[in-house]
C-alpha positions as CSV (number, residue, x, y, z in Angstrom):
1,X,-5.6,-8.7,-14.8
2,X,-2.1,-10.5,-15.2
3,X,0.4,-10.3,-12.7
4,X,3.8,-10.8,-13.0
5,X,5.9,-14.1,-11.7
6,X,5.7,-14.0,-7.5
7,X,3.1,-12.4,-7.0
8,X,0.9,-15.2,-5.7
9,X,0.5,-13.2,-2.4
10,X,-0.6,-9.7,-4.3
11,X,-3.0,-12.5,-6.3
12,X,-4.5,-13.8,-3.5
13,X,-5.3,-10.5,-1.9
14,X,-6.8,-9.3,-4.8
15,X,-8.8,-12.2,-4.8
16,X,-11.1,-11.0,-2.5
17,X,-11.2,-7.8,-3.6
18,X,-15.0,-6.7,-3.6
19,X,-17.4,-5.6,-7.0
20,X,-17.4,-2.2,-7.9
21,X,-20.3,-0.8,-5.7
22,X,-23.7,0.7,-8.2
23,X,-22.7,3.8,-6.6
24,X,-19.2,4.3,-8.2
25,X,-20.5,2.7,-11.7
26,X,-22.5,5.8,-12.4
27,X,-21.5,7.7,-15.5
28,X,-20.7,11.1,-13.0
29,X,-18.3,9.1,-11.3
30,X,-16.0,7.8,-13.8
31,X,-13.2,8.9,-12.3
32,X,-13.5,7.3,-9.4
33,X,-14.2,3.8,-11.2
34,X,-10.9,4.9,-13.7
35,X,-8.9,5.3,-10.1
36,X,-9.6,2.1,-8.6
37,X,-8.8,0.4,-12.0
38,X,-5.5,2.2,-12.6
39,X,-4.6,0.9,-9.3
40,X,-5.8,-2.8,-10.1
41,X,-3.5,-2.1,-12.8
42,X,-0.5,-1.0,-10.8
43,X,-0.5,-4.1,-8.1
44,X,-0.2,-6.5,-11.3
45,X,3.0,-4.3,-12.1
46,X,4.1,-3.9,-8.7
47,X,5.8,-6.2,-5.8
48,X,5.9,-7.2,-2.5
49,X,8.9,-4.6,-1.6
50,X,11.8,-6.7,0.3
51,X,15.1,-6.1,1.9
52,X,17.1,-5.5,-1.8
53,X,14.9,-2.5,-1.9
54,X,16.8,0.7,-0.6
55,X,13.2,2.0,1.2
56,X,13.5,-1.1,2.9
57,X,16.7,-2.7,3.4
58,X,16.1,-1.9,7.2
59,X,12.4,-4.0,7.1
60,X,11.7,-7.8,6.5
61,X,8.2,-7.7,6.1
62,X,8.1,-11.1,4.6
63,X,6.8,-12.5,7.3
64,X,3.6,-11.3,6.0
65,X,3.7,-12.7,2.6
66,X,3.8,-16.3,4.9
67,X,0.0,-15.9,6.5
68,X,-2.8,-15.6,4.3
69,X,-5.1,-12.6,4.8
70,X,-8.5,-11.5,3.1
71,X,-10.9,-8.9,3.6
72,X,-13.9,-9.7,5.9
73,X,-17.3,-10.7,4.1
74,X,-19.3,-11.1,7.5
75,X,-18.8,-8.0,9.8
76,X,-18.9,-8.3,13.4
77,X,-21.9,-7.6,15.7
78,X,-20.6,-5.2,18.0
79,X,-22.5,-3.0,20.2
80,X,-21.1,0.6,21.7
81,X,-20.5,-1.2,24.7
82,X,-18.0,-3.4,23.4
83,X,-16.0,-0.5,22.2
84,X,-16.9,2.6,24.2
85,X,-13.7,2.0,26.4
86,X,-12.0,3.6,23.2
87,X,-14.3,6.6,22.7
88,X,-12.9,10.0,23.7
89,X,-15.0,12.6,26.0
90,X,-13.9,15.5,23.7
91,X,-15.1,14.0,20.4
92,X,-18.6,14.3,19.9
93,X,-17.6,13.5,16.6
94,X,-16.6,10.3,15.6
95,X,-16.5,7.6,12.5
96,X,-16.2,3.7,13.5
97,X,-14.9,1.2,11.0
98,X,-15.1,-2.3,12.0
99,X,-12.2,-4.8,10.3
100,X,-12.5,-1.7,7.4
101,X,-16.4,-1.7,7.4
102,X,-18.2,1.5,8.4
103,X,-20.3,1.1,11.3
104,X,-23.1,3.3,11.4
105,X,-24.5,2.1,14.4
106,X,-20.9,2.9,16.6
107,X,-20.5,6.4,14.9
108,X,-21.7,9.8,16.1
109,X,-22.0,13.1,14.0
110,X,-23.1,16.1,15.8
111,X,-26.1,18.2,14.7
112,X,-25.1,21.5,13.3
113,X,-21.4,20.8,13.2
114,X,-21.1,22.8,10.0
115,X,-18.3,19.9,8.1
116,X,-18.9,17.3,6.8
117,X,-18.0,14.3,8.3
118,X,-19.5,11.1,6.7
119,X,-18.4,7.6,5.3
120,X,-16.8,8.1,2.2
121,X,-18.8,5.4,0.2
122,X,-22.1,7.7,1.1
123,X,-20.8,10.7,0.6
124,X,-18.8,10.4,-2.9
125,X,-22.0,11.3,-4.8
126,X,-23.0,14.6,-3.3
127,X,-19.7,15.8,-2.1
128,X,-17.9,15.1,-5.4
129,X,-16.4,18.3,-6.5
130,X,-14.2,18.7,-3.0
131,X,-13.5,15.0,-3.2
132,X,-12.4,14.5,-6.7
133,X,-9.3,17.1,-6.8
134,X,-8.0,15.1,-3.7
135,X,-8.9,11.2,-3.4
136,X,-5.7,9.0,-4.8
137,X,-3.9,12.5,-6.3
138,X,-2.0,13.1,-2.9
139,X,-0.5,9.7,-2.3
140,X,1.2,8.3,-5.1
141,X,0.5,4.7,-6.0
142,X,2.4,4.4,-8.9
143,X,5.4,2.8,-7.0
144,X,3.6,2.0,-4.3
145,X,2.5,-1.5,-4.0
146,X,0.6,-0.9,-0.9
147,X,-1.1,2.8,-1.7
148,X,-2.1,0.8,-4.9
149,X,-4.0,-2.3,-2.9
150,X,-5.6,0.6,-0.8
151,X,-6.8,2.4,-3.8
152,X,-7.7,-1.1,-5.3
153,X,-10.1,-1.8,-2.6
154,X,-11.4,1.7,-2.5
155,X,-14.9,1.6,-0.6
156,X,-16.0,2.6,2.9
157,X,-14.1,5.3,4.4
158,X,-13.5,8.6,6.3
159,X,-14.0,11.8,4.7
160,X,-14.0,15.2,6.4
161,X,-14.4,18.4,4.4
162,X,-14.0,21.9,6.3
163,X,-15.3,24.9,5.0
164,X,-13.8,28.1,4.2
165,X,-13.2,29.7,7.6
166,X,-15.2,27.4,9.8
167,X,-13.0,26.6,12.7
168,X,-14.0,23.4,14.6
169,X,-14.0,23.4,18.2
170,X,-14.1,19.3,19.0
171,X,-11.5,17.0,17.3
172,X,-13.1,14.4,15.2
173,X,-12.3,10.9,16.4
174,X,-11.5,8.0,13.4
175,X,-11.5,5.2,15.1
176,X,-10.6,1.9,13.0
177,X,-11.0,-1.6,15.2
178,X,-9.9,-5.2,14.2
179,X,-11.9,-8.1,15.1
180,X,-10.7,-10.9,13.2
181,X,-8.4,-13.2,12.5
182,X,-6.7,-13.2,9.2
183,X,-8.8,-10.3,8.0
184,X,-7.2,-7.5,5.5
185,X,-8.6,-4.2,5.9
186,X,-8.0,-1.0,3.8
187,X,-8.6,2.2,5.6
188,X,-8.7,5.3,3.8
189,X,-9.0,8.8,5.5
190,X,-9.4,12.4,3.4
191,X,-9.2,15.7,4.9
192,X,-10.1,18.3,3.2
193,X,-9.3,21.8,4.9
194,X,-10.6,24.8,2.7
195,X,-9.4,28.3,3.3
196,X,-8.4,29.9,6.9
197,X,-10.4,26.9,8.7
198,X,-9.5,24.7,11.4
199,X,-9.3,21.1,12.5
200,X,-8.3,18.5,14.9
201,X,-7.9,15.0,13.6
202,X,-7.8,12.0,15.6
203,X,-6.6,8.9,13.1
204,X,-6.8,5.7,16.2
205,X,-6.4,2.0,15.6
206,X,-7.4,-0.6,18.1
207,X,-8.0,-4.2,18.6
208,X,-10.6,-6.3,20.6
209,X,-8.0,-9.4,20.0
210,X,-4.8,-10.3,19.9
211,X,-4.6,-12.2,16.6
212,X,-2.7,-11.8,13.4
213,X,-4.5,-9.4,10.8
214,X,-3.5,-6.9,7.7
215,X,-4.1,-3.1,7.7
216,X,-3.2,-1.0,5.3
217,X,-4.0,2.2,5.9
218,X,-3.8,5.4,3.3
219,X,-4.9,9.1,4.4
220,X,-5.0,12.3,2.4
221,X,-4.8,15.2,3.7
222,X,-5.3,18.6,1.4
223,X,-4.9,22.0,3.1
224,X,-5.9,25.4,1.8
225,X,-4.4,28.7,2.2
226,X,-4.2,29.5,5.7
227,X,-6.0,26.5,6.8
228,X,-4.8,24.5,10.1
229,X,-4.6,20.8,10.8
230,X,-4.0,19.0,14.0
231,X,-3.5,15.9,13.4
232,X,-2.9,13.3,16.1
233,X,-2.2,9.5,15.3
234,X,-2.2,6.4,17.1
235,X,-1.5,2.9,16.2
236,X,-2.5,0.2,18.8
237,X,-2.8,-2.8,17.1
238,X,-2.5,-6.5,18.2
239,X,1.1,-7.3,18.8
240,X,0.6,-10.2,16.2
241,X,-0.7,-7.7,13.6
242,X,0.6,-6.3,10.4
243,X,0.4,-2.3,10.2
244,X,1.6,-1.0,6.9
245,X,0.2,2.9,6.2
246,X,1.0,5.9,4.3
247,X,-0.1,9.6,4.7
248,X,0.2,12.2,2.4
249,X,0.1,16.1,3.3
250,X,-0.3,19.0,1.3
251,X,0.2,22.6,2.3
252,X,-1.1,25.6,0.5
253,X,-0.1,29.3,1.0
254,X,0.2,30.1,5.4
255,X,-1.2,26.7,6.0
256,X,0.1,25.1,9.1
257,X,0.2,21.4,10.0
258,X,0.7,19.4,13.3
259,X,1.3,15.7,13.5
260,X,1.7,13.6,16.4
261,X,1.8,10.3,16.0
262,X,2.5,7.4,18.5
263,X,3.3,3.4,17.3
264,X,3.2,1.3,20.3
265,X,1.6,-1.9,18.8
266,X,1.9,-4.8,15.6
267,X,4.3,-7.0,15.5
268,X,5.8,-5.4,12.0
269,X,4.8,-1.6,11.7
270,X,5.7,1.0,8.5
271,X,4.5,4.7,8.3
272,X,5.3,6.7,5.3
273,X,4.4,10.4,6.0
274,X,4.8,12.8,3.1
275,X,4.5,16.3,3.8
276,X,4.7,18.6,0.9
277,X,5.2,22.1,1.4
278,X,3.7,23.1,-2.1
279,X,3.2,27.1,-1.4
280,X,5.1,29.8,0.2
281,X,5.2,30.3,3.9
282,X,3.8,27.3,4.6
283,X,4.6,25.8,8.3
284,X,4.3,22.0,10.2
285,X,5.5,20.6,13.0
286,X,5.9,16.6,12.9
287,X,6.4,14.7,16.1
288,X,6.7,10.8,16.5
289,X,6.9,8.5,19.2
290,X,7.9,4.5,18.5
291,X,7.2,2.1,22.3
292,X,8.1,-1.7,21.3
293,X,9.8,-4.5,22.9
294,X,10.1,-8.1,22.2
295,X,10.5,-9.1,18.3
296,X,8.6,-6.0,17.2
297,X,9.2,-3.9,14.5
298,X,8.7,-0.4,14.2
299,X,9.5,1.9,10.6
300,X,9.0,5.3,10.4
301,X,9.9,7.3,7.0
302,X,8.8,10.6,6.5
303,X,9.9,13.5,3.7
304,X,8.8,17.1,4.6
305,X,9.4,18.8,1.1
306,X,9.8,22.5,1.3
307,X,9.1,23.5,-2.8
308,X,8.4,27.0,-2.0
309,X,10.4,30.2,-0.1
310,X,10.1,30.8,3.5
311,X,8.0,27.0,4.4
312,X,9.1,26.3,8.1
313,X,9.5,22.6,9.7
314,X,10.3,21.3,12.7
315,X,10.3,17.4,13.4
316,X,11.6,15.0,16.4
317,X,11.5,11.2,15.9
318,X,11.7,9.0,19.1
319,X,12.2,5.4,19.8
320,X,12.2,3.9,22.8
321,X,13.2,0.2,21.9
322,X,13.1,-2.9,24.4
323,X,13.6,-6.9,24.4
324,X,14.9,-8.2,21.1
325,X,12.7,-5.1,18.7
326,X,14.1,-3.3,16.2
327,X,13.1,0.6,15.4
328,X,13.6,2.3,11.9
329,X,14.0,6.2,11.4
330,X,14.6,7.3,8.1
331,X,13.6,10.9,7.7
332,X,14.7,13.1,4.4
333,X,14.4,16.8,4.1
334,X,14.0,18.3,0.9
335,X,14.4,21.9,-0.2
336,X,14.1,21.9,-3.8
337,X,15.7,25.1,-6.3
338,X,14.0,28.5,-5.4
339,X,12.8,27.0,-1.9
340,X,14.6,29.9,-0.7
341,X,14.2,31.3,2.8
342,X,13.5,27.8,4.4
343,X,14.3,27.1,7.6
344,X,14.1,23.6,8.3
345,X,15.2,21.1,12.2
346,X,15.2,17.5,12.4
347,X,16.0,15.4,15.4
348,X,16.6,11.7,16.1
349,X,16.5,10.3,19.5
350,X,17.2,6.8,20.6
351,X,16.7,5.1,23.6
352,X,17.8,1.4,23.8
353,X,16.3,-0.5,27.1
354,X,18.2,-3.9,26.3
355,X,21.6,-5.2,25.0
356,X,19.5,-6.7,22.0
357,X,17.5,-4.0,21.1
358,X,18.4,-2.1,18.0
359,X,18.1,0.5,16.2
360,X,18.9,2.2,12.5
361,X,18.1,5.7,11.9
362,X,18.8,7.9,8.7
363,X,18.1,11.6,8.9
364,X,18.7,13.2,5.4
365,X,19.0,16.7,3.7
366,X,18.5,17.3,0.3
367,X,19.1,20.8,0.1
368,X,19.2,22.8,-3.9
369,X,18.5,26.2,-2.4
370,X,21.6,28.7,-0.9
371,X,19.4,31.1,1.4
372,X,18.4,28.3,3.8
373,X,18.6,27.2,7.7
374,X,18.5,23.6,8.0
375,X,20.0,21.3,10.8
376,X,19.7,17.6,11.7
377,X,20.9,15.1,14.1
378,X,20.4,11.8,15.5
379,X,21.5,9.9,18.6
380,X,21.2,6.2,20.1
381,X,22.0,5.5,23.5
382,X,20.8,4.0,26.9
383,X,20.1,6.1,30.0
384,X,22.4,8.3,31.4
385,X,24.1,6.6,34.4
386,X,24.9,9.7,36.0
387,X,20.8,10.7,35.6
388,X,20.3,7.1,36.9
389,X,22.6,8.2,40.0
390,X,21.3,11.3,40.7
391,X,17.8,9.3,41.3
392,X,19.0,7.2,43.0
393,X,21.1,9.6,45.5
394,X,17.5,11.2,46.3
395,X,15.9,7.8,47.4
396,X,14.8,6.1,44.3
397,X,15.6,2.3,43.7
398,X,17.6,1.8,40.5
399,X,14.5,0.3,38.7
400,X,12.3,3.2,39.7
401,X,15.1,5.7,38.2
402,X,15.2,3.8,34.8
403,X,11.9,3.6,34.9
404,X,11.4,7.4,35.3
405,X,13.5,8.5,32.7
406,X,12.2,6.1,30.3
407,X,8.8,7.1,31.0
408,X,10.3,10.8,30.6
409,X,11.7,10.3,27.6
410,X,8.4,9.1,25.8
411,X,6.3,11.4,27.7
412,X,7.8,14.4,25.8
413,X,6.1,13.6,22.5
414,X,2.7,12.4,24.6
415,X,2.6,15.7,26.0
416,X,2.3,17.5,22.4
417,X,-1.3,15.8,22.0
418,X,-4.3,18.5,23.0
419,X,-6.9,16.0,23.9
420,X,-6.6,15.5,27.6
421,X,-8.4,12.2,28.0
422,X,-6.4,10.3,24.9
423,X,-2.9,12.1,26.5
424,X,-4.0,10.3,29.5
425,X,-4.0,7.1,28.5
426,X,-1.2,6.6,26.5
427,X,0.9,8.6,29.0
428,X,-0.6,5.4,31.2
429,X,0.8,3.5,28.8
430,X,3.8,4.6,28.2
431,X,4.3,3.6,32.2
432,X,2.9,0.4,31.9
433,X,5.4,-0.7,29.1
434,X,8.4,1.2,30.4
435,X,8.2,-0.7,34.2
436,X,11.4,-2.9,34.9
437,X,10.8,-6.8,34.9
């Protein structure tokens, strides 16, 4: 493989990247083997994006192109009691990868669940036909340097597959945990929701340690017609860490889609969410929540794409930004010719805790359709002092009133999460990091 001039750190990743497992060298899956090439491929075309790069002029990631990170050859020896402080009471379900390794030994599957949930190195064999159609086809890696080092590195990871009209009572819990220091992980989700079923989807990163490490996440998520997806994400990572990810979504004729996802840790975050309304009558609902303070950075892009008539979206962004951090919105919607019908809200809310906090947010509309409802908006600002006031007229100090409307104002997006025990303990959280100095 060549790669082009400055790309010493995409060479060094790759370095590491692992042989092609017996299982994916097997004549029936070709494919699979041509994927993870074609991607090899692209990250000797592609770049470390930087600043000059529109997508990015808001985001400096270079401070990770400084530290040197590769992926872990010796996993760690954890036991369930080192970890069960992040399991969930309402998943029975649940997938544990370790620094990108599945852990077999941390995961739970229950017995007659009817769906398959399974490590998607085990399962790429038997489960082919509803994997092939989806893996590396819904997240575009052609101009996507970090989609294509995930792709690269293709191995262990999550794959659930409902069946037509199976409706699944307990979410499923993906729980990804970093160890170690200066270790790259890649983890990949695919979701698979076949016709009129039902799913809730719990996509959670952790630490044991607060050290600098790489993930780069990618997750797929395919929905049939009339299927529904609840899909709650949380990133917790080290405050030293480096968290770039990218989802992709696609809906199919009455599907409908629910997001929730929650940034509170890294020291440089970027989600890319891509939801693609790719049938008619299609529905989601995308909420987001950003908590960081010191030097953090926290991006969030997203693109709901309504292709077809009468798709429905509805999407509020909020940052809550203190210390020195920085939060990024940029969020585009796009209703392309004969999209007709769509009716399409946005919203943008800013809270800055400090005089050096900052924030740039971007909502967008792209609209080439004439029959259409579509709104957006965006504000930045600090508390209300005449909110502050009232509080403090009933008895409150003037910490304890910032402190409750701050915790207010995050608490609106933690309240749209179903499972009671993880709603809990970010709301927890969400207190913790929004108490006055």
């Amino acid at each position: 493989m060549r790669l082009v001039a400055g790309n010493s750190y995409l060479d060094s990743l790759l370095a590491g990247r692992p042989q092609r497992p017996a299982a994916f060298s097997s004549p029936a899956l070709a494919w699979l083997t041509q994927l993870r090439a074609n991607a090899v491929d692209r990250v000797g075309a592609l770049t470390v994006p930087t600043t000059h790069d529109e997508e990015w002029r808001f985001t400096d990631i270079s401070p990770l192109s400084k530290l040197s990170f590769q992926p872990v050859r010796t996993a760690s020896p954890l036991q369930a009691a080192d970890v069960e402080r992040f399991y969930l009471a309402e998943a029975t379900t649940r997938l544990v990868f370790v620094d990108g390794g599945y852990a077999p030994q941390l995961s739970s599957v229950a017995r007659d669940l009817g769906v398959v949930v399974m490590n998607l190195s085990a399962a790429v064999s038997a489960h082919a036909a509803a994997i092939a159609p989806h893996l590396g086809r819904h997240t575009a890696f052609q101009d996507n340097v970090f989609a294509a080092l995930n792709t690269a590195f293709l191995h262990d990871g999550a794959l659930i597959v409902v069946p037509r009209d199976a409706s699944v009572a307990a979410p499923v819990h993906l729980l990804f945990i970093a160890t170690q220091k200066e270790a790259a992980s890649y983890p990949r989700c695919l979701v698979v929701a076949e016709s009129g079923s039902t799913v809730t989807v719990i996509e959670d990163y952790v630490a044991l340690r607060d050290v600098a490490y790489f993930t780069n996440a990618v997750t797929e998520i395919a929905l049939a017609d009339n299927a529904r997806v609840n899909h709650i994400r949380v990133q917790r990572d080290s405050d030293q860490a480096f968290h770039i990810a990218n989802c992709a979504v696609s809906l199919a004729h009455a599907s409908r889609y629910q997001s929730v996802s929650v940034a509170l840790g890294a020291r440089i975050s970027r989600y890319n969410l891509n939801v693609r309304l790719a049938a008619e009558g299609a529905e989601c609902a995308v909420d987001g929540l950003a908590l960081i303070g010191g030097q953090q950075l926290a991006d969030t892009h997203t693109l709901i794409d309504h292709a077809q008539p009468h798709g429905v979206s509805r999407q509020l962004h909020k940052c809550i930004v203190d210390g020195a951090a920085h939060a990024v919105f940029n969020g585009k919607i796009m209703v392309r010719p004969g999209a007709q019908r769509t009716d399409s809200s946005q919203s943008s809310r800013n809270l800055l805790l400090t005089g050096k906090a900052r924030v740039d947010t971007k909502p967008q509309l792209e609209i080439f359709a004439d029959d259409v409802k579509c709104a957006h908006g965006a504000t930045v600002g600090q508390l209300d002092a005449e909110e502050v006031f009232y509080l403090r007229s009933r008895g409150l100090s003037d910490a304890a009133a910032r402190n409750l409307l701050t915790y207010a104002f995050g608490a609106e997006i933690i309240d749209r999460i179903p499972i009671a025990s993880l709603k809990r303990r970010l709301e927890q959280t969400v207190l913790e990091q929004t108490q006055s100095n």
